[in-house]
GUPA-168946 format. One record per residue (C-alpha): residue number from 1; x negated, y, z negated. Coordinates in nm, 2 decimals. Each point is the difference from the previous one (the first is absolute). Layout:
BEGIN
R   num        x        y        z
R   NUM        X        Y        Z
...
END
This chain:
BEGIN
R   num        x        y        z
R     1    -0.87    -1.17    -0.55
R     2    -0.12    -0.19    -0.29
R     3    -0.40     0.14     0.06
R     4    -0.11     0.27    -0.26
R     5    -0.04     0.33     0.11
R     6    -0.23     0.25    -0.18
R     7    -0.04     0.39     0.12
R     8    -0.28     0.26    -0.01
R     9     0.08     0.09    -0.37
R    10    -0.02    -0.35    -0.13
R    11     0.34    -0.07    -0.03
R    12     0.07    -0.37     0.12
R    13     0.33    -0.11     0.05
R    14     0.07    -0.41    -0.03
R    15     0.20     0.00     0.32
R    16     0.08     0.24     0.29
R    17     0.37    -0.02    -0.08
R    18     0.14     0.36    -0.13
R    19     0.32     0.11    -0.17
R    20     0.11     0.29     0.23
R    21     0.12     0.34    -0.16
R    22     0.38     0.00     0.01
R    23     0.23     0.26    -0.14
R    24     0.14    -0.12    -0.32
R    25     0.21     0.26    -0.18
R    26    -0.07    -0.12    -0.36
R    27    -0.16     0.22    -0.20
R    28     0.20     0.27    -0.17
R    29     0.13     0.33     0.07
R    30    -0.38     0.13    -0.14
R    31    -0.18    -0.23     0.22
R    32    -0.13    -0.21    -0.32
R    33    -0.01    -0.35     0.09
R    34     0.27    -0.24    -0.13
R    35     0.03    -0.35    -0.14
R    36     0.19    -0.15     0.29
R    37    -0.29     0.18     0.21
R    38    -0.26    -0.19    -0.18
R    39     0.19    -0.36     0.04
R    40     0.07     0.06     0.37
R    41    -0.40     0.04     0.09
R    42    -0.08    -0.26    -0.30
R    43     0.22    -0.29     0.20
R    44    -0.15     0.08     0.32
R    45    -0.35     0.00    -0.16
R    46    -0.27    -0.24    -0.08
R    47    -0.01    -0.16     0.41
R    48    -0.07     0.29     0.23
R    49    -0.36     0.12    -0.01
R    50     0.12     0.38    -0.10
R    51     0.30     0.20    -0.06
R    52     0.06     0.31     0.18
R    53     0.28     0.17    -0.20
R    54     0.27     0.26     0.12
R    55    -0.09     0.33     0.03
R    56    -0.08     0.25    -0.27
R    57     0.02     0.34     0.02
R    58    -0.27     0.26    -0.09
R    59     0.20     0.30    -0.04
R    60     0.31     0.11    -0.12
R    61     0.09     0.15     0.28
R    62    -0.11    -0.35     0.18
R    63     0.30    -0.22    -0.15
R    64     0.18    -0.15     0.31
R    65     0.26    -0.19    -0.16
R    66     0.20    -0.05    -0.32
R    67    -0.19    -0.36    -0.18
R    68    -0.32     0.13     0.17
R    69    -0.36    -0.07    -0.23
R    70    -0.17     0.31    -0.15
R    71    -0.37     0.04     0.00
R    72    -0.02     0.39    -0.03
R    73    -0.04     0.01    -0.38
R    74    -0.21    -0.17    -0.29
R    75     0.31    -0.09    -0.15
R    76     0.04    -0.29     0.24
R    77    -0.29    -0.19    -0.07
R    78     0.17    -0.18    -0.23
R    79     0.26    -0.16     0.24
R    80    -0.26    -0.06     0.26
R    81    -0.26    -0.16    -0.23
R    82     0.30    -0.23    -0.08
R    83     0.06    -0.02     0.39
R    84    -0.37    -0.12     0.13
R    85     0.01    -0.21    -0.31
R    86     0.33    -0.20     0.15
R    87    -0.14    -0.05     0.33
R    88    -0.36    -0.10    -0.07
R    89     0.10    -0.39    -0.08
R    90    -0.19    -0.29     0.12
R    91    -0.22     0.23     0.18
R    92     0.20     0.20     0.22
R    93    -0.15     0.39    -0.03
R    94     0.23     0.26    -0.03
R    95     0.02     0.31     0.26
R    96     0.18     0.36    -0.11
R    97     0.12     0.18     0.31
R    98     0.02     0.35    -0.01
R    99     0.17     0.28     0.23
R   100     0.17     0.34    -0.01
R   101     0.36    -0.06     0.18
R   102    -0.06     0.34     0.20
R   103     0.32     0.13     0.13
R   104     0.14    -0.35     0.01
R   105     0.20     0.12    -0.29
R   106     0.25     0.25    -0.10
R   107     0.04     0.23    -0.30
R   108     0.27    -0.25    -0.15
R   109    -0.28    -0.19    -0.08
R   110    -0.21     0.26    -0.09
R   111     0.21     0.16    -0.21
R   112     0.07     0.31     0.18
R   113    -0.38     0.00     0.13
R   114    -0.02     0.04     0.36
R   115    -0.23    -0.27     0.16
R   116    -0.30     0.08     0.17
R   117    -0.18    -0.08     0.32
R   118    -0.32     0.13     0.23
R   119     0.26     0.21     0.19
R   120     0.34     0.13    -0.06
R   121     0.17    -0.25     0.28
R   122     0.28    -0.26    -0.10
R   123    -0.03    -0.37    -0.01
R   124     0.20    -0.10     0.33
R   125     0.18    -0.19    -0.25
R   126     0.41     0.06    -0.08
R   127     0.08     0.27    -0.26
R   128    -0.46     0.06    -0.03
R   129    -0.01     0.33    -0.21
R   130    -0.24     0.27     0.14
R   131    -0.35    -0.07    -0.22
R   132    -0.18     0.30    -0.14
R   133    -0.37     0.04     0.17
R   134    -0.25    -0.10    -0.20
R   135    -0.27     0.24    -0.06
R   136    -0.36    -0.03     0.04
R   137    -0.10     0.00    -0.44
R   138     0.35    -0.26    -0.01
R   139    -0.23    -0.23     0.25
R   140    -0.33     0.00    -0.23
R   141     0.28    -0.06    -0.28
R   142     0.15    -0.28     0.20
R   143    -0.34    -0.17     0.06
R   144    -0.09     0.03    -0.37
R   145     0.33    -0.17    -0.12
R   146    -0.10    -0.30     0.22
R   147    -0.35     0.00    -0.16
R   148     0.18     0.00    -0.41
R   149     0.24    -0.28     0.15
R   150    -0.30    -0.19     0.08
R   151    -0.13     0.04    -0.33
R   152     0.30    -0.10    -0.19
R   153     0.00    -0.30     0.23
R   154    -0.35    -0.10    -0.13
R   155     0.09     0.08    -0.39
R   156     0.35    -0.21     0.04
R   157    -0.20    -0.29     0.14
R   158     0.08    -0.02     0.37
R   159    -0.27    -0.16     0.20
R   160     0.06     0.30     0.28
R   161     0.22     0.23     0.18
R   162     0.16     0.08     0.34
R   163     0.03     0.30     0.14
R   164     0.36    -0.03     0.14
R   165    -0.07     0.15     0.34
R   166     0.26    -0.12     0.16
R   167     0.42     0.01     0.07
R   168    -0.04     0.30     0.07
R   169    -0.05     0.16    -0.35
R   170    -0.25     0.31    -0.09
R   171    -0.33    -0.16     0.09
R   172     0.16    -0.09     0.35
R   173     0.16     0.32     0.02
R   174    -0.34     0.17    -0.01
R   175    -0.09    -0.17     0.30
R   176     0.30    -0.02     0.21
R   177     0.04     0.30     0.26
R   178     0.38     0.00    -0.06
R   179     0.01     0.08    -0.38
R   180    -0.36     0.19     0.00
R   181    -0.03     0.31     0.19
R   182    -0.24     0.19    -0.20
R   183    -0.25     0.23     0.18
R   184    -0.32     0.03    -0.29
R   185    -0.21    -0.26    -0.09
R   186     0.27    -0.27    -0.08
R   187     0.19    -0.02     0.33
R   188    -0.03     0.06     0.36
R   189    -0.19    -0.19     0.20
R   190    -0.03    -0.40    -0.05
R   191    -0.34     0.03    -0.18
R   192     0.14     0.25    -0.24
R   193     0.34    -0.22    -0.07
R   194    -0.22    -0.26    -0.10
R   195    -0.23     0.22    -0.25
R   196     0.25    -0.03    -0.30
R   197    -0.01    -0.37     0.02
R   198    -0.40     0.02     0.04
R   199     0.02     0.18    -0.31
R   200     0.22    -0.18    -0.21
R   201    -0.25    -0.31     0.10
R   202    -0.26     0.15    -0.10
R   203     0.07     0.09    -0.30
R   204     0.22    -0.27    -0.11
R   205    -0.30    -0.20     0.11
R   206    -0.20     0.22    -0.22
R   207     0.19    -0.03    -0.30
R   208    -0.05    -0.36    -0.01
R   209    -0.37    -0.04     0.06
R   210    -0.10     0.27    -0.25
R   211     0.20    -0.21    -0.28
R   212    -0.09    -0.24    -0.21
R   213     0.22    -0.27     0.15
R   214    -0.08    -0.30     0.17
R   215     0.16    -0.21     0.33
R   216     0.29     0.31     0.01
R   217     0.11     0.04     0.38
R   218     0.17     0.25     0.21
R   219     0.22    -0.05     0.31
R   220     0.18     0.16     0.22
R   221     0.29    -0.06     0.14
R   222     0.13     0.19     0.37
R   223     0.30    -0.07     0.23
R   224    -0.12    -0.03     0.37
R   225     0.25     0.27     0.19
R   226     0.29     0.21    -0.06
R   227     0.26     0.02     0.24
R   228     0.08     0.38    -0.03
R   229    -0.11     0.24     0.26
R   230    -0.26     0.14    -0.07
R   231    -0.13    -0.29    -0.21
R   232    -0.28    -0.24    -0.08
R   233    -0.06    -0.18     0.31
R   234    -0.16    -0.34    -0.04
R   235    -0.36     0.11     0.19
R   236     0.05     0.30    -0.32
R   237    -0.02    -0.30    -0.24
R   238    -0.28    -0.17     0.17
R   239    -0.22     0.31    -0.07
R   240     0.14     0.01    -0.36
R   241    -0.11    -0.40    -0.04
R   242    -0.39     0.07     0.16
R   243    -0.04     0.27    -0.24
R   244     0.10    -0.19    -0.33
R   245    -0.16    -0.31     0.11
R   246    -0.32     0.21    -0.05
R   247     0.09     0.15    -0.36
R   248    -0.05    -0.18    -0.36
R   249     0.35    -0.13     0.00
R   250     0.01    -0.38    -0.09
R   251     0.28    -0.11     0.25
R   252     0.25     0.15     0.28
R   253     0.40    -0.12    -0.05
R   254     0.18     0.04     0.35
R   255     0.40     0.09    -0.06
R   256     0.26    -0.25     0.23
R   257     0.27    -0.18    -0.02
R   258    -0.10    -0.24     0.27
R   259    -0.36    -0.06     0.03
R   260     0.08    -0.10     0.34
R   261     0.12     0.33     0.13
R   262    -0.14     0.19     0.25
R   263    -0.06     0.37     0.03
R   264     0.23     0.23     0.20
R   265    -0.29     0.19     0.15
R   266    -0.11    -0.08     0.35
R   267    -0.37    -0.16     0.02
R   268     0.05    -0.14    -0.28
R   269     0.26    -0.32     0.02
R   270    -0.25    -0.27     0.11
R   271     0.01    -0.16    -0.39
R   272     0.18     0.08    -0.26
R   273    -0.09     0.36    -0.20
R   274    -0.17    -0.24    -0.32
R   275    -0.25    -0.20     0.30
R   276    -0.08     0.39     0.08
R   277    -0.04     0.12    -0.34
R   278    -0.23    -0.27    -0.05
R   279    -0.25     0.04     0.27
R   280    -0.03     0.38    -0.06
R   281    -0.13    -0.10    -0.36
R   282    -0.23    -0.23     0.13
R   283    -0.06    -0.18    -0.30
R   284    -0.09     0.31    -0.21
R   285     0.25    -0.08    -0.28
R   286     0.25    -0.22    -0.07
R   287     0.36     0.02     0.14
R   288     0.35    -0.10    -0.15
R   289     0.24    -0.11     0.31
R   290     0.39     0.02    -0.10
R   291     0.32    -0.06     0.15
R   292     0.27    -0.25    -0.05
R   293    -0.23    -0.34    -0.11
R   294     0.23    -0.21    -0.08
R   295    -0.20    -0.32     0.01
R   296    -0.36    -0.13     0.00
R   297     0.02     0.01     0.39
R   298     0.04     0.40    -0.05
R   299    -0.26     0.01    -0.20
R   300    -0.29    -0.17     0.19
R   301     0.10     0.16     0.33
R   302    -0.02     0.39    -0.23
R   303    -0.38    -0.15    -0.08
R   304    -0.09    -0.03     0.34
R   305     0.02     0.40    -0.01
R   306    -0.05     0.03    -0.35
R   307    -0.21    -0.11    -0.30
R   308     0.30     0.04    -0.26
R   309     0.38    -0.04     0.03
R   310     0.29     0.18    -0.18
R   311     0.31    -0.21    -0.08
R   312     0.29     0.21    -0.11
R   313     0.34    -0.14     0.05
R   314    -0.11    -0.35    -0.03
R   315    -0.15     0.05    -0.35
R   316     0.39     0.16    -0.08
R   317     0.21    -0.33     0.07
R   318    -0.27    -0.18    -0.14
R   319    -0.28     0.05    -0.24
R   320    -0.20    -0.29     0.07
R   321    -0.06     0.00     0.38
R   322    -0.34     0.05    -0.02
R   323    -0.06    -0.29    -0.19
R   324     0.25    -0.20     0.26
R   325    -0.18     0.10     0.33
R   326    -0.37    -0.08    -0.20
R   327     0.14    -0.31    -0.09
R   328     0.13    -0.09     0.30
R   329     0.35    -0.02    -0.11
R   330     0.21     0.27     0.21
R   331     0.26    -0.25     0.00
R   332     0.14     0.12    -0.33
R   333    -0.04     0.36     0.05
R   334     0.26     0.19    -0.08
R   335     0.17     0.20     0.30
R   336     0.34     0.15    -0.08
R   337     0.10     0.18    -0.31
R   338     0.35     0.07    -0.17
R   339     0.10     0.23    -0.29
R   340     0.05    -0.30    -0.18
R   341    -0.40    -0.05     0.01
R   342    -0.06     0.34    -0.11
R   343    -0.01     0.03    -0.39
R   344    -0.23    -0.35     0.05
R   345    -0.25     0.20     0.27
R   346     0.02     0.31    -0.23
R   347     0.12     0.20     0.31
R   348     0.13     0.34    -0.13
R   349     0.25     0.21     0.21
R   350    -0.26     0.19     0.17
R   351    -0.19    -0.32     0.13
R   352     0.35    -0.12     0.12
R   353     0.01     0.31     0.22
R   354    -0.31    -0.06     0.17
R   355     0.11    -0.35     0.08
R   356     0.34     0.13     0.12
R   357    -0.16     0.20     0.21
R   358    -0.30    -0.18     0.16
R   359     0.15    -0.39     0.00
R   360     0.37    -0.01    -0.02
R   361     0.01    -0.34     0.17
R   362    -0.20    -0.12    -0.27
R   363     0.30     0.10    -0.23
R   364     0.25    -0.19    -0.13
END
């Protein structure tokens, strides 16, 4: 864990412990970033070898939820500059993901907007609001949104981005079966449900190398299945991972909340889906395994199938973890968390949810 890592840009990173992006619901209604935003990523700062923030959206129409970051407009730069410049302490580099929500979203959020999606299907999701098709200019629109987010990231300091291809938002959506249904050249068959995302790599990828900026990455993050029918069966994501272990992206982030778990598709529950992910890419480019690390055991058993792990809820109840497991000193890790500990973590209302909802027998 401690062992530098550096990737094909340059970039090094002084450890392969990462921050994972986790939903945060701080900035305000406009998406400008906040002061209690900046404290929350400053305290968890300075030990991890990079940052990977929540997501930011590159459209309007992208917003997902109320708190959510904004990177659609110049007038952010501001807040974000102030943002990398939080987390890059003692070292640790600071990553901007970016997505488009899709049609997880609803026109309360958007203000009367309707979301937007490859096809006009629903999210099989409770009270999902029909999304409006997206046509074929909108996706050459899309893809040049991600490239100006990219660009913001470099002029507000960030040391990369992520493409937020996961959780089923609009880069997934693009590639899923169930939410794209498309017959031209952005849907269809598995090849064409995977040509947006060659795009958007491309020219993200593009964006970056014909700038003047130095040691700036780009990764992307995917979930490995979908259980809707039809959906993105884990053999699907297999092909996705072989194709963007060949591209110019720096580094692949799988999406679990167990990096133990196994896939639901037949043929394919030998190992766990992250051992499976990792022998597609073959050593092409760096992976990020995920999924409930609690302790430096975690950790080292996601290395076997990984070169860098992503703590999430850990980092929550306590900020210094990584500096614990490095030091060999789990034994005063911090495990459970109470409101009482909140205004001392800097856990707004938002990051309470999330723990409510992924560890509430970690609650007290």
């Amino acid at each position: 864990m401690e062992k530098p890592i550096q990737f094909k840009r340059g970039l090094q990173l002084k450890n392969r412990v990462v921050m994972a992006p986790m939903t945060t619901k701080m900035s305000f209604f406009d998406g400008v970033v906040t002061s209690d935003e900046l404290a929350y990523y400053a305290l968890r700062s300075g030990e991890v070898g990079a940052v990977i923030t929540a997501a930011a959206n590159v459209q309007s129409d992208g917003k997902g939820w109320e708190g959510e970051l904004g990177v659609y407009d110049d007038r952010f730069l501001p807040g974000l500059a102030k943002l990398a410049a939080s987390i890059k302490r003692n070292g640790t580099k600071a990553i901007l993901q970016i997505f488009h929500a899709g049609r997880m979203t609803d026109s309360k959020i958007l203000r009367g907007v309707r979301p937007i999606s490859p096809s006009e299907v629903k999210a099989d999701r409770e009270d999902a609001e029909l999304p409006r098709e997206i046509t074929s200019d909108e996706v050459v629109a899309l893809i040049d949104s991600y490239k100006q987010a990219t660009i913001r990231a470099i002029k507000a300091g960030f040391d990369g981005v992520e493409l937020h291809g996961a959780n089923t938002y609009l880069i997934q959506q693009f590639f899923s079966p169930h939410s794209n249904r498309r017959n031209d050249q952005w849907g269809g068959s598995l090849e064409k449900r995977y040509r947006f995302i060659e795009e958007l790599v491309n020219q993200v990828t593009e964006v970056v190398d014909s700038s003047n900026v130095s040691n700036f990455i780009v990764g992307y993050r995917f979930s490995p299945e979908e259980y809707e029918e039809p959906g993105i069966k884990f053999s699907d994501t297999l092909y996705l991972v072989d194709q963007l272990a060949g591209k110019g992206l720096d580094y692949l982030h799988i999406s679990l909340n167990d990096y133990n778990k196994v896939s639901i598709q037949k043929g394919y529950q030998e190992k766990s889906m992250l051992g499976y992910v990792h022998d597609t890419i073959g050593g092409r480019t760096p992976l990020i395994g995920v999924g409930d690390v609690r302790g430096g055991d975690d950790a080292v058993n996601v290395l076997k199938d990984a070169e860098l792990v992503a703590v999430g809820r850990a980092l929550l109840i306590d900020p210094h973890w990584t500096n614990k497991v490095l030091d060999g000193k789990e034994n005063l890790i911090s495990k459970e968390i109470s409101q009482y500990d909140r205004e001392e973590l800097l856990i707004g209302s938002g990051v309470w949810g999330f723990l409510e909802n992924k560890m509430p027998n970690r609650l007290n």
